[in-house]
ChimeraX commands (.cxc) that place a marker at each C-alpha (Angstrom):
marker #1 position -126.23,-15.57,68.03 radius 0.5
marker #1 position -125.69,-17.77,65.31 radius 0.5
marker #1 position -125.51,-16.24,61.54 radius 0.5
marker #1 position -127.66,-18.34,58.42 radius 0.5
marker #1 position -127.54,-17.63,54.89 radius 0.5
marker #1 position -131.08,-16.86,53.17 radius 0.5
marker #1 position -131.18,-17.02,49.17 radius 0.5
marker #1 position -134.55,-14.46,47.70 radius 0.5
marker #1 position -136.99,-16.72,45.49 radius 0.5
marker #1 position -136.82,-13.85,43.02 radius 0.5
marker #1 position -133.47,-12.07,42.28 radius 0.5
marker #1 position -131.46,-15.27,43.82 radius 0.5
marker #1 position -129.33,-12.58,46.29 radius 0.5
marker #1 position -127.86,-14.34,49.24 radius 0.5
marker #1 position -127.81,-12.98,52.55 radius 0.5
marker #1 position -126.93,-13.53,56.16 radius 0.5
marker #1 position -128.99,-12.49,59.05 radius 0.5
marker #1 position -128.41,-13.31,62.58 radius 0.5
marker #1 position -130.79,-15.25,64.43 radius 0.5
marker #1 position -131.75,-18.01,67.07 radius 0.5
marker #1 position -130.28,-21.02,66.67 radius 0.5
marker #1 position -133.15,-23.40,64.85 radius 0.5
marker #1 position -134.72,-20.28,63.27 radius 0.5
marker #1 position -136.53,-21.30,60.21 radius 0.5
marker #1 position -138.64,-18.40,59.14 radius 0.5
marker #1 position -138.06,-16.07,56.14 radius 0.5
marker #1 position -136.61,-12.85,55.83 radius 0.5
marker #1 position -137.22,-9.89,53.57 radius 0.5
marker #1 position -134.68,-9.74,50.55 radius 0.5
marker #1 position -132.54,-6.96,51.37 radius 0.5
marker #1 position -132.14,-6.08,47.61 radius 0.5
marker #1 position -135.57,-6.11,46.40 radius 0.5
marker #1 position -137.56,-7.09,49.75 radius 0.5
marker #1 position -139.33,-10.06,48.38 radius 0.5
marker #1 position -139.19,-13.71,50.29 radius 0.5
marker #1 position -135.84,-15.11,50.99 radius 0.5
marker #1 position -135.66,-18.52,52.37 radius 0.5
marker #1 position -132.90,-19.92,54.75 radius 0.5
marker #1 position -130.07,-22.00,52.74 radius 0.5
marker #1 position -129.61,-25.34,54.30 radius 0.5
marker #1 position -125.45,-26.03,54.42 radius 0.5
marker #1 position -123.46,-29.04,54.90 radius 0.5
marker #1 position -120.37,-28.42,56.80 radius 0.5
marker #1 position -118.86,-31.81,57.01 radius 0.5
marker #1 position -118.34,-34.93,54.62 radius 0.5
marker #1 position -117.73,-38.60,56.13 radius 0.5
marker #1 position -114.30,-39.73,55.26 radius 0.5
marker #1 position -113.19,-41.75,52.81 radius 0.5
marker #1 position -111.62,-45.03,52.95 radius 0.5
marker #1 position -108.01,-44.67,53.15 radius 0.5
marker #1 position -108.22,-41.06,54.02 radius 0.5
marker #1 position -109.13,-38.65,56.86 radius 0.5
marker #1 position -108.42,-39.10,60.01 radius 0.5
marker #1 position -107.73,-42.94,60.00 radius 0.5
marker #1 position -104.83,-42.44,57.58 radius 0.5
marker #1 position -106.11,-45.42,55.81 radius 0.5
marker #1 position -106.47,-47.94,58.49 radius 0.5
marker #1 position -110.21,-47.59,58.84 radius 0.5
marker #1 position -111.48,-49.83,55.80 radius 0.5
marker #1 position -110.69,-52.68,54.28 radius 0.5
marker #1 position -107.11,-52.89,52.53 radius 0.5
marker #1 position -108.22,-52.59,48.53 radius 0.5
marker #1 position -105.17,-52.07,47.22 radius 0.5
marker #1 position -104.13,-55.26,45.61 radius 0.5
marker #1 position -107.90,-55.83,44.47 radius 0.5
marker #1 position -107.69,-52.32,43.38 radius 0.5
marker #1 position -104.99,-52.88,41.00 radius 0.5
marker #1 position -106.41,-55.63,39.64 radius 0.5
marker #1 position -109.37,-53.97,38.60 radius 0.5
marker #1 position -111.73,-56.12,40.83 radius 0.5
marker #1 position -112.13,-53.80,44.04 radius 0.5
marker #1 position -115.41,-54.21,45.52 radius 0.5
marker #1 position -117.35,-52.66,48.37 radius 0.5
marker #1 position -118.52,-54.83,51.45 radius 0.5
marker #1 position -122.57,-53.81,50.92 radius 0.5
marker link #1:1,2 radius 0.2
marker link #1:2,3 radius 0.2
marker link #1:3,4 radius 0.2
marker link #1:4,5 radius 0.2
marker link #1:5,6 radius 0.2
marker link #1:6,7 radius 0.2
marker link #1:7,8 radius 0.2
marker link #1:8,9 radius 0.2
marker link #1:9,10 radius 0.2
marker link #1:10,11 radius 0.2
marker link #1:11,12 radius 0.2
marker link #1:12,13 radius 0.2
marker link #1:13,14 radius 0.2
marker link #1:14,15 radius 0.2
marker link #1:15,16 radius 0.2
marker link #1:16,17 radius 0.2
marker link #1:17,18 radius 0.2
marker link #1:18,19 radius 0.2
marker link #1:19,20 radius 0.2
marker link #1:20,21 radius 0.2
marker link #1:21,22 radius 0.2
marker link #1:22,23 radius 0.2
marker link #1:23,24 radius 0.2
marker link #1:24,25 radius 0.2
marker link #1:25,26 radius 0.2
marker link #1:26,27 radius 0.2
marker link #1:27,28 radius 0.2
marker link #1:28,29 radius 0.2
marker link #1:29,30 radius 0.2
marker link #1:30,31 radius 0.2
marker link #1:31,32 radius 0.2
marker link #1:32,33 radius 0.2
marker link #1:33,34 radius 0.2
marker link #1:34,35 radius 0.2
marker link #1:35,36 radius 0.2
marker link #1:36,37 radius 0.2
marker link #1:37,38 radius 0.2
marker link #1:38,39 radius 0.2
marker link #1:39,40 radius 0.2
marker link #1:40,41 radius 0.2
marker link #1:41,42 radius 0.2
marker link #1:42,43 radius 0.2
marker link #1:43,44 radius 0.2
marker link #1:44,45 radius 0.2
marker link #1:45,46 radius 0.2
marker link #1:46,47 radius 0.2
marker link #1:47,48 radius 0.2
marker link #1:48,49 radius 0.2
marker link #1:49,50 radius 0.2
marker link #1:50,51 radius 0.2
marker link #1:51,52 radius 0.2
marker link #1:52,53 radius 0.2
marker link #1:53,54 radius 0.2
marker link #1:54,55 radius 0.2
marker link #1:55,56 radius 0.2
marker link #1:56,57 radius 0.2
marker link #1:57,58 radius 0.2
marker link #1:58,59 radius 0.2
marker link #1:59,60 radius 0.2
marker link #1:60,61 radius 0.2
marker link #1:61,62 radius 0.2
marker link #1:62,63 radius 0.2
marker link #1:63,64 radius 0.2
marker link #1:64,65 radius 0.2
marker link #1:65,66 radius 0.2
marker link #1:66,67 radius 0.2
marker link #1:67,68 radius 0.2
marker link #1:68,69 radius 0.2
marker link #1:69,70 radius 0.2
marker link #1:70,71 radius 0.2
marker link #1:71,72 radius 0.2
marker link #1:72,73 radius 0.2
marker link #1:73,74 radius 0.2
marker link #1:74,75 radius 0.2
view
């Protein structure tokens, strides 16, 4: 069973509970047993150009543009 993070809306503590996945209720604060509300987490970030897994051959080639101060994204 998957593990979430819920932050209280009154003393801020964060805490984990284990539940279903897709669970989106609240939980009683541990600490002070008001409402604490699940904590939405990104996990991932899309890779940047010239980086990641592409080692650099994903995007355009920038690098003389770059230097010349006029690098521009393709919109």
């Amino acid at each position: 069973m998957p593990r979430y993070s819920y932050r209280c809306t009154m003393c801020d503590q964060v805490s984990e509970f284990e539940r279903p996945f897709g669970h989106l209720g609240e939980e009683p604060c541990p600490l002070c047993g008001n409402v604490a509300k699940r904590v939405f987490e990104v996990f991932a970030e899309a890779p940047r150009i010239g980086g990641g897994a592409c080692s650099g051959g994903c995007g355009p080639d920038l690098s003389a543009a770059s230097a010349a101060g006029q690098a521009s994204y393709p919109g």
